[in-house]
C-alpha positions in Angstrom: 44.6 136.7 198.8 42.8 137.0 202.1 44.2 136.3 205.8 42.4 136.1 208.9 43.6 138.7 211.2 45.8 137.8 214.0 44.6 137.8 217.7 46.2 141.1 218.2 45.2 143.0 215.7 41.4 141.6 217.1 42.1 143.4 220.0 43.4 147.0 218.4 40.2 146.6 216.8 38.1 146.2 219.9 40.5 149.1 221.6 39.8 151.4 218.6 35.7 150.7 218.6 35.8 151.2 222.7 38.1 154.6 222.3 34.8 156.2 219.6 31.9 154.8 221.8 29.6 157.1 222.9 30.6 157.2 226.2 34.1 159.0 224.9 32.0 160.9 222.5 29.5 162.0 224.9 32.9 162.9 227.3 34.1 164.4 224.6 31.2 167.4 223.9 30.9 167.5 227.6 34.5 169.0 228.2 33.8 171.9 225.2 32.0 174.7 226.3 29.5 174.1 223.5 28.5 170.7 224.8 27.9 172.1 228.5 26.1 174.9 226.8 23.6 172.7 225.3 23.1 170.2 228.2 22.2 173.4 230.6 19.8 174.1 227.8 18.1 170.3 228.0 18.2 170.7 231.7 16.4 173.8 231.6 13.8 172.8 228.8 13.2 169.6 230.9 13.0 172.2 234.0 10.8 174.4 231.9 8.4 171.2 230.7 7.9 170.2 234.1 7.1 173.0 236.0 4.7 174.3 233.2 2.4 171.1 233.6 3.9 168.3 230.6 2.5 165.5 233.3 -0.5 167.6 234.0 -4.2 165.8 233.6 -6.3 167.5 231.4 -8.2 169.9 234.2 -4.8 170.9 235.5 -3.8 172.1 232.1 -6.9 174.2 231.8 -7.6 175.7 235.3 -3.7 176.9 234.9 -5.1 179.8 232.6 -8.7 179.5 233.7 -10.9 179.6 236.6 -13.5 176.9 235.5 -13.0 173.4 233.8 -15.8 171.7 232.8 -15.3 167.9 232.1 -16.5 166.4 228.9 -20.2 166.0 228.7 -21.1 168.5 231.5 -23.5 171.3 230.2 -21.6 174.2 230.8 -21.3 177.8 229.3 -17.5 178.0 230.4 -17.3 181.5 228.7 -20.5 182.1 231.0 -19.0 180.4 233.7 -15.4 182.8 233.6 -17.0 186.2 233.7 -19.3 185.3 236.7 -15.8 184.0 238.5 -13.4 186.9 237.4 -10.0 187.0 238.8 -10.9 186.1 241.6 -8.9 183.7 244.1 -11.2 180.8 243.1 -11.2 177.6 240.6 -14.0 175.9 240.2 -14.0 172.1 238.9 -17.6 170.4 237.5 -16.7 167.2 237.2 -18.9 164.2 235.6 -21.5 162.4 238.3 -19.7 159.8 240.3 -16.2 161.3 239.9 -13.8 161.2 242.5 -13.6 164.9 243.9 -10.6 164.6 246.7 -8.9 163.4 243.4 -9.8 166.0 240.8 -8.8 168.2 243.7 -5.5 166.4 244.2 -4.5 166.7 240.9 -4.6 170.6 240.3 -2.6 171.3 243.2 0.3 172.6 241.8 -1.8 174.5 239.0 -3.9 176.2 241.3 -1.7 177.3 244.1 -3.0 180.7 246.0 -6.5 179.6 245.0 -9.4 178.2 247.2 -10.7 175.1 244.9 -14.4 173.4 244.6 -14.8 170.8 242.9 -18.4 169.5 242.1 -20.5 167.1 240.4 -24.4 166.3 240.0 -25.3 163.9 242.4 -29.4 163.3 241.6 -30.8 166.8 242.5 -27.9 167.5 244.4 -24.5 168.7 244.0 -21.9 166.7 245.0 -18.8 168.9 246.3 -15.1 168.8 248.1 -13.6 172.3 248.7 -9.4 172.4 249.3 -7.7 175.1 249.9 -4.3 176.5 248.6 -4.4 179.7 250.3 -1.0 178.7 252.1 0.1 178.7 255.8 0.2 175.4 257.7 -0.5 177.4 261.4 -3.4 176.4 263.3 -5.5 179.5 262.7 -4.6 179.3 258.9 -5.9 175.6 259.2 -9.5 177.1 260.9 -9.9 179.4 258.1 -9.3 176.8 255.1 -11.6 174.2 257.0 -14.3 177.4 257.3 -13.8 178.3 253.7 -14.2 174.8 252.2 -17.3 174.0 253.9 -18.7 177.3 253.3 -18.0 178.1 249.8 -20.4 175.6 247.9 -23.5 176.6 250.6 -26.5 177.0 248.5 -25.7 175.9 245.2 -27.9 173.1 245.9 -30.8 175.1 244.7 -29.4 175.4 240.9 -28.1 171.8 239.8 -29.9 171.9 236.6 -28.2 175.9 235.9 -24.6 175.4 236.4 -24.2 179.1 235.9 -26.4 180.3 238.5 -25.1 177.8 240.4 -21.6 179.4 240.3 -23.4 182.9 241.0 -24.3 181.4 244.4 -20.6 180.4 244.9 -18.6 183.9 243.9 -21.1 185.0 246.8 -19.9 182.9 249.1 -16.6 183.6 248.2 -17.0 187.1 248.6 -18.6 186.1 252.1 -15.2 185.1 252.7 -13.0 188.0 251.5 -15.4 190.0 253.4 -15.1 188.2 257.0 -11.4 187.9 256.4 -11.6 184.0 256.3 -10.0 184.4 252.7 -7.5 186.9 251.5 -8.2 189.5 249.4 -6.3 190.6 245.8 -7.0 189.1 242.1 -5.8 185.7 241.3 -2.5 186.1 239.4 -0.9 184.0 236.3 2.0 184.4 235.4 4.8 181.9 233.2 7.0 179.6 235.5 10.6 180.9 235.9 12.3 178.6 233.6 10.0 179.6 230.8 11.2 183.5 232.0 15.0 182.3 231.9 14.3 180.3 228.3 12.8 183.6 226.7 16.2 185.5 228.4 18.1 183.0 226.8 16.2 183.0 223.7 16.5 186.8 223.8 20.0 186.5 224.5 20.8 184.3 221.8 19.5 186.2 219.1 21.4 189.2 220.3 24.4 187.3 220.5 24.2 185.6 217.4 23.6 189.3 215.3 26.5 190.4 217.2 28.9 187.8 215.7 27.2 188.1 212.4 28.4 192.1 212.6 31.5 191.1 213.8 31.9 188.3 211.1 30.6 190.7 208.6 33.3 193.6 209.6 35.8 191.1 209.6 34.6 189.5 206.4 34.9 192.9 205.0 38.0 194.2 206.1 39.5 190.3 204.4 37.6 191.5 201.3 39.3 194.9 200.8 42.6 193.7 201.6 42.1 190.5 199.1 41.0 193.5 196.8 44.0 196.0 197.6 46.5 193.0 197.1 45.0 192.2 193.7 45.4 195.4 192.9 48.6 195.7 193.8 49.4 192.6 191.7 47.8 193.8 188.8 49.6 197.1 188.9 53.1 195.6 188.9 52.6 193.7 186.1 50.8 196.6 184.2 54.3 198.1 185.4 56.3 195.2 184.0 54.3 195.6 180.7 55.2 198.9 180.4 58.9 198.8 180.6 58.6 195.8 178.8 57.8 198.1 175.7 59.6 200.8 176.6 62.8 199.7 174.5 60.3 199.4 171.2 60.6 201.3 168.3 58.0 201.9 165.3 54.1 202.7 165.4 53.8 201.6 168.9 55.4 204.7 170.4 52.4 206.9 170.4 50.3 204.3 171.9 52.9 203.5 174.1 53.3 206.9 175.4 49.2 207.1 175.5 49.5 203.7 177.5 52.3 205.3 180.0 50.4 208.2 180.6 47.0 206.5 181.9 48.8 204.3 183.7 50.3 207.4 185.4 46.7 208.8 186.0 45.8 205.6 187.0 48.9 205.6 189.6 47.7 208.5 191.5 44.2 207.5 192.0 45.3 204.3 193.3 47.4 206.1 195.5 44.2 207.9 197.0 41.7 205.2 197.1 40.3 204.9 200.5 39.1 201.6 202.0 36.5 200.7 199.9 36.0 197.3 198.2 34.4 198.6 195.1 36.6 201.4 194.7 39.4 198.9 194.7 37.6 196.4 192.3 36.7 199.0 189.7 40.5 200.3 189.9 41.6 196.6 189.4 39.5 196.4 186.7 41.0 199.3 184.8 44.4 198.1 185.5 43.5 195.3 184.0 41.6 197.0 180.7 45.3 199.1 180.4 47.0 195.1 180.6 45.5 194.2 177.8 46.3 197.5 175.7 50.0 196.9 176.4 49.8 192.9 175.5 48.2 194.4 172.6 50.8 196.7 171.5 53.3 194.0 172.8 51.3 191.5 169.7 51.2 194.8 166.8 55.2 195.0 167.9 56.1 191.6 167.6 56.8 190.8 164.2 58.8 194.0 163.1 60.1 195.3 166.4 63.6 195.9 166.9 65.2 196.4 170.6 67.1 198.8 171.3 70.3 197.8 173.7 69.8 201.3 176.1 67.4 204.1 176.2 70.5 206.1 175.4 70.5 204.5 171.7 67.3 205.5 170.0 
């Protein structure tokens, strides 16, 4: 028979959902050090994502690790195009015709800081070009030598808009120019990983040395359990191997030869028990024995059975 449920037991109800919400869950891992262990991972993956370009557009992504990009449809041999640039402290953008360049120039900034950009398209028999700089410093004189270097660095490439590689030639010459009149600095461009990417490999480094360190340390332990499981069976199976044995002690008949066969082995048996070291499969084949020499005395307990007689003392034999 059913029954509606009472107003209060409604409300234990709506106390008992409320107490496992997530927001008590989520408290919950947050106050075990495993829960603040995984949220400083997230916050440095997230940290990691970001500063390593997830929001970046696609010429951000590729100057990053290269000194040319090359928009889709341009003519370009960028393989061409990366050995006449080197490492030097210069990216170079070839945008489609009509592109906005201030933008495409915008959008690598944080990919190519320390770099002096250009980005170009075709314009007719023209090029079409905005220079930035990211050469740092925010001084006045620093200010001079970026305007200098971004008007300067694209001067001549005019003459080779239909040979986008020559055209490039004439630009790493003008850069050099540059380096040379100490307008731009001098040194190879360098790439290197952000820092959270450094810290996740650390971590990631860490964490597999941590995690084979508890696995040793598991696996000692797990060992040392295993030969004292195995010592303590053996020293189970030995009493009762002893309990056997004075069990037939007091018979009489054909069992006596065995028996004193049996007694001796299990003496033999005593003292290399006795000096057994540590071992797990020492102690398991020893167990196993004692156990083979249990079942010779149930035997001769069975062959006894029927015509044994008991004697009331050892004295009375």
């Amino acid at each position: 028979m059913s029954r509606v449920a009472t107003r209060p037991e409604r409300a234990a109800v709506r106390r008992g959902v409320a107490a496992t919400g997530p927001g008590r869950l989520l408290g919950r891992l947050v106050g075990t050090a495993f829960g603040r262990a995984v949220l400083a991972c997230l916050a440095l993956a997230g940290w990691a994502l970001w500063t390593g370009g997830i929001l970046d557009g696609p010429a951000a992504r590729q100057v990053r690790g290269s000194s040319v990009y090359a928009a889709p449809g341009v003519d370009l041999d960028r393989a061409a195009a990366e050995r006449v640039v080197g490492n030097r402290r210069l990216v170079v953008l070839i945008m489609e015709p009509g592109a906005d360049l201030r933008e495409a120039c915008d959008d690598t900034e944080r990919a190519t800081q320390g770099t002096l950009v250009l980005a170009m398209s075709r314009d007719g028999e023209d090029w079409d070009t905005y220079g930035c700089s990211r050469l740092g410093g925010d001084g006045p004189r620093d200010l001079g030598r970026a305007m200098v270097a971004e008007t300067t660095i694209s001067r001549g490439a005019d003459a080779f808009v239909d040979r986008p590689v020559e055209a490039l030639k004439v630009i790493v010459l003008n850069y050099d120019r540059l380096v040379r009149a100490g307008l731009v600095p001098d040194g190879a461009r360098t790439i290197s990983p952000s820092l959270p990417r450094y810290l996740l490999a650390g971590g990631a480094v860490a964490g597999v040395v941590a995690g084979a360190a508890v696995l040793w340390s598991g696996g000692r332990r797990a060992g040392r359990d295993a030969r004292a499981d195995e010592r303590a069976a053996l020293g189970a199976a030995t009493a009762v191997l002893a309990q056997q044995i004075i069990d037939l002690d007091g018979y009489v008949g054909p069992v006596a030869p065995a028996h004193r066969r049996l007694a001796a082995d299990y003496v033999g048996l005593l003292d290399e028990v006795s000096g057994v070291d540590g071992d797990a499969g020492a102690l398991r084949r020893l167990r196993e024995r004692v156990e083979e020499l249990s079942r010779r005395a149930a035997d001769l307990a069975d062959d006894a059975a029927p015509g044994r007689r008991r004697t009331r003392g050892r004295g009375r034999r």
